[in-house]
Each structure stands twice: as structure tokens, then as C-alpha cells.
C-alpha positions as CSV (number, residue, x, y, z in Angstrom):
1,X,0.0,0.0,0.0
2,X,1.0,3.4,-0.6
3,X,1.2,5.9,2.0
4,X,-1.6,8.3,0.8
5,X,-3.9,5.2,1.2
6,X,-2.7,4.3,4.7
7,X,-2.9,8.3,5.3
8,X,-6.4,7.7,4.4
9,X,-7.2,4.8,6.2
10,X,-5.9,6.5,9.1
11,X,-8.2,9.6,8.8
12,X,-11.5,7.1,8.8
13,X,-10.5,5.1,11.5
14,X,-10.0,8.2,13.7
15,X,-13.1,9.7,12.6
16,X,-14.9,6.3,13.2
17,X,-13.0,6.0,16.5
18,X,-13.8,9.8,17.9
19,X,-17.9,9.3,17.4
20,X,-17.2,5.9,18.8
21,X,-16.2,7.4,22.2
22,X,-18.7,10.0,21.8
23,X,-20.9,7.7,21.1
24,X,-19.9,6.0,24.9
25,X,-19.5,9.4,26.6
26,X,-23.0,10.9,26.2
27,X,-24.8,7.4,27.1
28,X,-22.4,7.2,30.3
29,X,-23.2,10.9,30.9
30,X,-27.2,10.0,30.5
31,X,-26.9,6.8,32.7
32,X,-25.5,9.1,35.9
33,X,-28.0,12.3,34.7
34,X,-30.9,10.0,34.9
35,X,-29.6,9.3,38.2
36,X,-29.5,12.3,38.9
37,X,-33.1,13.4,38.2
38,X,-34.3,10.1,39.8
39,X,-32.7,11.5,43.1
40,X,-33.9,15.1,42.9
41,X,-37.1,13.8,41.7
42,X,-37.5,11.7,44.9
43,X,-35.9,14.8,47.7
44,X,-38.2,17.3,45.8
45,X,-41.4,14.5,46.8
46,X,-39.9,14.0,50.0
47,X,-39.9,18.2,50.6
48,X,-43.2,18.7,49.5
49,X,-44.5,15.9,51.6
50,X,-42.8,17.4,54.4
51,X,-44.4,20.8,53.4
52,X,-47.9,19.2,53.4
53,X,-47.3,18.0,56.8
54,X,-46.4,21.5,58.5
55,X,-49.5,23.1,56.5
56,X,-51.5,20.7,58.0
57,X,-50.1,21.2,61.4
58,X,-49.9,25.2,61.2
59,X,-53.4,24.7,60.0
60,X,-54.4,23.1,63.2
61,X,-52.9,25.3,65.5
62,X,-54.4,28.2,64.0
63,X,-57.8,26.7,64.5
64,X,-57.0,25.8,68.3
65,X,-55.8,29.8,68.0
66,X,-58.9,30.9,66.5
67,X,-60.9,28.8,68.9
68,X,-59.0,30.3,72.3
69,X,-59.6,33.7,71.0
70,X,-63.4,33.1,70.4
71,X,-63.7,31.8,74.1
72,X,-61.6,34.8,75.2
73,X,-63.6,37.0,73.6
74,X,-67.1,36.0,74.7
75,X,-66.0,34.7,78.4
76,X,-66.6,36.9,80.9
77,X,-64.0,38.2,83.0
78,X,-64.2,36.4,86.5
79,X,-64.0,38.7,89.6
80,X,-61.5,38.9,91.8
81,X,-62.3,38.3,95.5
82,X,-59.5,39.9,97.4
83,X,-58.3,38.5,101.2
């Protein structure tokens, strides 16, 4: 063979060789991205359960809140006996 063939030879397998690991790059990149997103995925439901349970609570103590308030506002201040 002469050399401008084996130059050339050379030039497609590099070319085949550099999309080859490209190639394997982005699918290794995906694999740990997807693992990525699974984990955010599953700390951003974990959050908002979290965030449901203080509503839920906050909600309750504003009723107890409310409900003190009403009573304070329609009981009748007790008198004082003094000794």
C-alpha cells in the first residue's frame, strides 16, 4: 500500500474512532443524569411531603388559635375576690 492510502485509512479510522467514544460518553453521561433526576425527583417529593405535613399542622394550630380567641372573647371576666 502506498502511503496516501494508509494516510487515508488512518483519517476514517480516527473519525470512526472519535464518534465511537462520543458515542460512549453521552450514554455514560445520560446513565449518571438520569440518576440524577431520579434523586432530585424523589428529595423534591420528599420536601413537599414534608411541606404538606407543616400546613397541616400550622393549620391546626391556627384553628386551636382561632378557637381560644373566640372563648376569650365571649367569656366573661371572673372577679377577683381579694383576702
Amino acid at each position: 500500500m502506498d502511503s496516501q492510502s494508509l494516510f487515508y485509512i488512518g483519517i476514517i479510522l480516527g473519525f470512526l474512532a472519535g464518534v465511537l467514544l462520543t458515542m460512549i460518553v453521552v450514554k455514560t453521561k445520560s446513565l449518571f443524569s438520569s440518576s440524577e433526576t431520579r434523586r432530585l425527583r424523589q428529595e423534591k417529593q420528599a420536601l413537599e411531603k414534608r411541606l404538606h405535613e407543616k400546613d397541616k399542622y400550622i393549620d391546626e394550630m391556627m384553628g386551636h388559635a382561632e378557637k381560644l380567641a373566640h372563648d376569650f372573647k365571649h367569656h366573661k371576666p371572673s372577679e377577683v375576690h381579694e383576702p
